[in-house]
Each structure stands twice: as C-alpha cells, then as structure tokens.
C-alpha positions in Angstrom: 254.4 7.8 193.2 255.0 6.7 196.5 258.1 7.0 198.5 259.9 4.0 199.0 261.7 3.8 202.2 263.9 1.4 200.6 265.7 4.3 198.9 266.9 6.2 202.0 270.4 6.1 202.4 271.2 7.6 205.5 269.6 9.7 208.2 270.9 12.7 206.9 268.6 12.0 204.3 265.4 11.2 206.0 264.3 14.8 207.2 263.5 15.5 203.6 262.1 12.6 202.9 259.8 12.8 205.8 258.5 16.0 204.5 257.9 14.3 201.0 255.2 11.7 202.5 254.0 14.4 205.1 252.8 16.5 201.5 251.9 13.0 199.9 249.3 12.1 202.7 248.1 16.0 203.1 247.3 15.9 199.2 245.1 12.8 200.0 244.0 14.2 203.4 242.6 17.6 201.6 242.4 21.4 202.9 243.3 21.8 206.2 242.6 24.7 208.1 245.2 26.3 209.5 244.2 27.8 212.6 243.2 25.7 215.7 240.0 26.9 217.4 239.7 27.6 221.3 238.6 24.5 222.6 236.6 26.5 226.0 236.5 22.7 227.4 233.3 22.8 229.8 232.8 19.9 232.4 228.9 19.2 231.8 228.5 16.7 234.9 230.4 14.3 237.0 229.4 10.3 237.9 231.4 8.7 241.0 232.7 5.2 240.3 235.0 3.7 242.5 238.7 4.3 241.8 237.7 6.9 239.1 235.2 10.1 238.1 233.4 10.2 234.7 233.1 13.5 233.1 231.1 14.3 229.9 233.3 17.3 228.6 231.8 19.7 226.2 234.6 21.5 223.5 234.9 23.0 220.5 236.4 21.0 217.4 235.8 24.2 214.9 234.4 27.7 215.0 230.6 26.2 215.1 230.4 23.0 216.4 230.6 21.6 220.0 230.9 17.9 220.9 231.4 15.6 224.1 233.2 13.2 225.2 233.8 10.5 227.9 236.7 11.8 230.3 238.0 9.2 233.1 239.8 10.4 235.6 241.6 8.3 238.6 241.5 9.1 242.2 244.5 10.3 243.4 247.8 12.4 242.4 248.1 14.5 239.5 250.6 14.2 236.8 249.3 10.9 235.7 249.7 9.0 232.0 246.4 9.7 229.6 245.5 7.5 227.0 243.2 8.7 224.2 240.4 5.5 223.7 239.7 6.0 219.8 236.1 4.0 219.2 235.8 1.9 216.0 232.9 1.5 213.5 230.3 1.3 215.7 227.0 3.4 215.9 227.4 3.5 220.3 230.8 5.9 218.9 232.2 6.7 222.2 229.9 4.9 224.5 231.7 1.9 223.2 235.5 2.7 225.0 233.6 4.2 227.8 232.3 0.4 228.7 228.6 1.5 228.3 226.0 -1.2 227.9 225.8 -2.5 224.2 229.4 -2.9 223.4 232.1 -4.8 223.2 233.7 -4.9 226.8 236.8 -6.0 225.2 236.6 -2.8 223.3 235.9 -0.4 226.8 239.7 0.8 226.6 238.8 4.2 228.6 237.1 2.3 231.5 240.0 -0.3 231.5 243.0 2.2 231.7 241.0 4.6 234.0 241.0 1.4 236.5 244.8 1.2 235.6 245.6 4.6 237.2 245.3 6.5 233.6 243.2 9.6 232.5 241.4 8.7 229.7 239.0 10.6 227.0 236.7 8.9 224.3 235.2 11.1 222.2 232.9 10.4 219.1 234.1 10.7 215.2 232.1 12.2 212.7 228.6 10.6 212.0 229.8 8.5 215.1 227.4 8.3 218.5 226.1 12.1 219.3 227.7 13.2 215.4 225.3 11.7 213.2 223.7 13.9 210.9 220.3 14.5 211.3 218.1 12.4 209.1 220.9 10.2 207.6 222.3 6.8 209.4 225.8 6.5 211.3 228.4 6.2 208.5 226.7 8.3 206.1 229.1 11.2 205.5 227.1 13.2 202.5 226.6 16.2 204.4 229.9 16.3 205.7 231.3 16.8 202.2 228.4 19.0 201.0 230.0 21.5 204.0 233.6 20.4 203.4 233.8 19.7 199.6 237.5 19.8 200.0 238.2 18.5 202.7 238.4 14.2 203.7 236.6 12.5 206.7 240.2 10.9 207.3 241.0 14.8 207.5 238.5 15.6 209.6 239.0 12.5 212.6 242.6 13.5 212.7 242.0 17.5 213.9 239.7 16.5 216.1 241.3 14.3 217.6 244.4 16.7 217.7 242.2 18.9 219.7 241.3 15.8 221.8 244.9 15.8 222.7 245.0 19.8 223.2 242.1 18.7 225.8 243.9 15.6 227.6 247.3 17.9 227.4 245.6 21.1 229.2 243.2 18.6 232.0 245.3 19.3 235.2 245.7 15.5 236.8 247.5 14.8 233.5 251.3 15.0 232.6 251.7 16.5 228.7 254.6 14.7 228.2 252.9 11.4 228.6 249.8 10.9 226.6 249.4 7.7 224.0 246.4 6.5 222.2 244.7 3.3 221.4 242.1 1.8 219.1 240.5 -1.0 217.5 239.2 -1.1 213.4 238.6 2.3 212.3 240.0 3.6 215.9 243.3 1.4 214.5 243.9 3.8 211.7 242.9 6.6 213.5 245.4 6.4 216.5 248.2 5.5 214.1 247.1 9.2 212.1 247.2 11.2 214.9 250.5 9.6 215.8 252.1 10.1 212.5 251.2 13.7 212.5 251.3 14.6 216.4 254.5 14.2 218.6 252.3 14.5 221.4 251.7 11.3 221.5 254.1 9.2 223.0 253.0 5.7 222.8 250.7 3.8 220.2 248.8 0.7 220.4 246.4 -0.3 216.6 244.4 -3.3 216.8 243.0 -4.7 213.6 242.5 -1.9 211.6 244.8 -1.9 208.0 246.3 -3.6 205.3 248.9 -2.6 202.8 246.3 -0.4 199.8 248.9 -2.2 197.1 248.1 -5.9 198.3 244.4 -5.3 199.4 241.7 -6.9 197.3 239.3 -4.0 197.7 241.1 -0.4 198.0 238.0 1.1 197.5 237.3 0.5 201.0 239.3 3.4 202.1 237.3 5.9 199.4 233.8 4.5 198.9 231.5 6.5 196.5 229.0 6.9 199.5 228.5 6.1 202.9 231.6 6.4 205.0 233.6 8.1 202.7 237.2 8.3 203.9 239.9 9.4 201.4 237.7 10.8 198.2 241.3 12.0 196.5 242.3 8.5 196.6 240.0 7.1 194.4 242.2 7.4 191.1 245.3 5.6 192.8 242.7 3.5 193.3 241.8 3.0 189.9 245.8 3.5 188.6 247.2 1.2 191.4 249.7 4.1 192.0 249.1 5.1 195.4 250.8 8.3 196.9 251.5 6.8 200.3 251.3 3.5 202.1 251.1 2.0 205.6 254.6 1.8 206.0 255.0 5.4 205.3 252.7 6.0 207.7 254.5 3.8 210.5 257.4 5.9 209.6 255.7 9.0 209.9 255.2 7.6 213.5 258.7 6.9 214.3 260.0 7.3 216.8 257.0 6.6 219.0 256.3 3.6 220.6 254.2 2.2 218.5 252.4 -1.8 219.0 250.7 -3.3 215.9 248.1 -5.9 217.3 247.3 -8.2 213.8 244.8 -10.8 213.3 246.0 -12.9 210.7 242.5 -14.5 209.6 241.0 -10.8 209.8 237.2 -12.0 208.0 237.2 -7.8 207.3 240.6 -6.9 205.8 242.2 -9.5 203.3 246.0 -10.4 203.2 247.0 -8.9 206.7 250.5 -10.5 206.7 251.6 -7.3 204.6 250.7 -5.6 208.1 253.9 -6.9 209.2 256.1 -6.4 205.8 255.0 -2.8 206.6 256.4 -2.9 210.1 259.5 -4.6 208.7 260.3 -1.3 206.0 259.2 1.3 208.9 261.2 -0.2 211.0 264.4 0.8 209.1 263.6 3.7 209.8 262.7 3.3 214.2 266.4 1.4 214.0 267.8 4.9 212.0 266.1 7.0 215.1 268.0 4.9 217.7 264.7 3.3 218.7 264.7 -0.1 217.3 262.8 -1.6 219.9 259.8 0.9 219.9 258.3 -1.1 217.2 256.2 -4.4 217.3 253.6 -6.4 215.7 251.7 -8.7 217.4 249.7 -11.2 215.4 246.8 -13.9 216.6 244.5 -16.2 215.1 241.4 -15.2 217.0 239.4 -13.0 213.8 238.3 -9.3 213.6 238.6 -8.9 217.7 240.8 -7.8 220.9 241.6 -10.8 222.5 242.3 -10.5 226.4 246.3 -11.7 225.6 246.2 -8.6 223.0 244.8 -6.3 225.8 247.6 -7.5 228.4 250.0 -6.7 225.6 248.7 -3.5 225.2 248.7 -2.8 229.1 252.3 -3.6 229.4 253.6 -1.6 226.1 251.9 1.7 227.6 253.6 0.7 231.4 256.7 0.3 229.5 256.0 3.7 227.1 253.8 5.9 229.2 
C-alpha cells in the first residue's frame, strides 16, 4: 500500500519514511545495477552559432552501448548553470530540445537556455531519435525487455540520465552545484525522476506530463502490454487499484528542490489534471517540513497538451531564481 504523507507526524519521522517510498518506486522501477559505468565522454564535432558551440558528445550509458547527445555551450566564463533538456514522446528524441528543424520550437529548451547564458545537454531516451531498435518503430520497447527482462524503461531513462548529469557535472564551463532539468510530456516525468532520486539537481521545471494513477481513467498508460512499455510491475496495482506509490510521493521524493509544476487543465492526453495540484498540495507538507515552503509551485493554463510562451517565461525566471 502506498505511503500516505498524511500520516507523518513530524520530521523526525520523515527520514524513514522517505526510505519506505524510495523501496516502493525501486520495486516498481526493477533491478538496478549497481555500479555506474565510465562514461569516457568524447567530443565528436563542434558547430559555431553565435553566443554558443554545439557539441555532439559520445558516452557510455552501460558496459556496451554508446550514445550522443546535443551539448550547448555559451561563450564566455566558466562556472556557469546547466540545464538538462529532457525531450518528450517524439521520434526527432533529442533533435527536438536542440531546436532542430521538425519540432516544436516551443519545445527547443537546450537552444533556448544556451542563448540564456546556460550549458545545456539533450540526449535521446531509449527507442528515442538515434535509440531505436533496429527494425522496430520509435516507442517500441520489446527488445529492450527481451535484454533487460527485469528491469523497467522508466528504470532505464532514469540511469541514463543520471549519467547525463555525471556528464554535465564533469564538462569544465559548468558549476556542479548548479545543474536543473526541464521537460515537457514524457520529458515531464522524467525530470521529476531523476530529481526525486538525484540531489544533483537543483532546480526542476515538468510541463504537462502526469496525473495522480488513483484518479486517472486509464492507468494502463504508464504499463502498456506493448509498445512503450514503462512500468511492467505496475500492471497488477493496476488491475487492484492499490498502487505502491503516487505522484505526490514522488514530489516528495523531490523535496527540497526547487521544483515548478507547469499544468494544463484541459490536457486532451491526460484526464483529470486538477489532482496535479492536490499532489503538489500533500508534497508540499513535506517542502514546508524542509524549511523550503516556497520551492514548490504549480502553474496551470488553459492552452491544451503544449508550452505556452507565459509557461516558458515562468520557467526562465524559476531557474534565474533556483540556478
């Protein structure tokens, strides 16, 4: 059964707890491995723009497989903010936040911060741009789980984009103790993740990307029986209505990091958003427990499945105020 936030009593109390949703969501998650691989980052070429560089950057995210990813980095003094751009379910994967042609340019979150003084890296997920699996179509994660029976996609995006923030943490022009991450959709759930389960990251901005499993119309979303298959191990709280964790646990697991919930309250892809901010409302017991009250928000618009420019300025000025 989930842990209700409800129930903790003091803050004494709440490092205990916190470990009892950390195992909840790793049950879900599945096998993890416990070592890190060597990333041996590689700089494969270099494009001039003005104000910035862009890098495609070559790394490891396990012992056999290398990947790239779009690397923006201002002209100008070292030590700088970074901002991890997490794409969202698009086939263009990385080329999407890197503000190639083809996507959303409301969406091209690495170009946008690089011009805002920020180093930024998009990478692709699994089955994502450069990651799909030969012969099968973006999304389509059967091979993945015939090489990783025990392991969950959701699993997967979250080490490598831990390793994505190894990378940003060990790139010279940036400063460690600054780094934040952003998405839209599946990039939404992605950022909040890796910011639940890496204090590395210092500030947070999701855009459009959950809604409460409990009050959802269609759970099965999050563990489909083919195609992108995120959570497999939550299929029968699925089925039982008994789920082991929910987004509010998650916000918690995030606290205290800044953390800025952008929420579209006529979402045509995820039903019954409003719970969004009822789950901002229980985590935020928790932010006000950490003497950080204020480092949670929830900004909600009318405007459908999108970033609207007002939501982007918001974003810009939580990471000026975070970062």
């Amino acid at each position: 059964m989930v842990v209700e936030l409800t129930s903790l009593k003091g803050l004494g109390d709440w490092p205990v707890m916190r470990k009892e949703m950390e195992a909840a969501v790793a049950s879900v998650l599945g096998k993890m491995p416990k070592e890190r691989v060597d990333l041996q980052a590689k700089v494969m070429d270099e494009t001039d723009f003005s104000g910035y560089v862009r890098r495609r950057i070559n790394y490891f995210v396990d012992e056999w497989n290398r990947v790239s990813a779009w690397m923006f980095v201002p002209e100008g003094s070292e030590n700088r903010p970074a901002l991890l751009c997490m794409h969202g379910m698009t086939p263009l994967g990385k080329s999407e936040p890197a503000g190639m042609d083809g996507g959303d340019p409301m969406l091209a979150f690495a170009r946008h911060y690089a011009e805002r003084g920020y180093v930024t890296l998009a990478p692709d997920c699994i089955t994502c741009g450069e990651r799909v699996y030969s012969r099968l179509e973006p999304f389509d994660t059967e091979l993945f789980y015939k090489d990783n029976p025990k392991m969950s996609v959701m699993g997967k995006m979250l080490l490598d984009h831990m390793s994505c923030v190894e990378l940003l943490a060990e790139t010279q022009e940036v400063d460690p103790a600054r780094i934040g991450a952003i998405g839209h959709d599946m990039g939404s759930y992605n950022a909040l993740f890796l910011a639940a389960f890496d204090d590395r990251i210092s500030a947070c901005v999701a855009s459009c990307g959950i809604t409460s499993f409990v009050e959802d119309s269609e759970p099965e979303r999050w563990a489909q029986e083919a195609g992108f298959v995120l959570m497999p191990k939550l299929r029968s709280a699925i089925e039982s209505r008994e789920y082991p964790f929910d987004w509010d646990q998650i916000l918690a697991l995030v606290a205290p990091s800044p953390t800025l919930l952008i929420t579209a309250l006529n979402d045509e892809l995820l039903p019954n958003t409003r719970s969004v901010d009822k789950a901002m409302k229980r985590a935020l017991k928790i932010y006000k427990m950490l003497g950080a009250g204020s480092a949670i928000a929830n900004l909600t618009h009318s405007d459908g499945h999108r970033m609207t420019p007002e939501a982007l300025g918001a974003a810009d000025n939580w990471f000026e105020r975070w970062l």
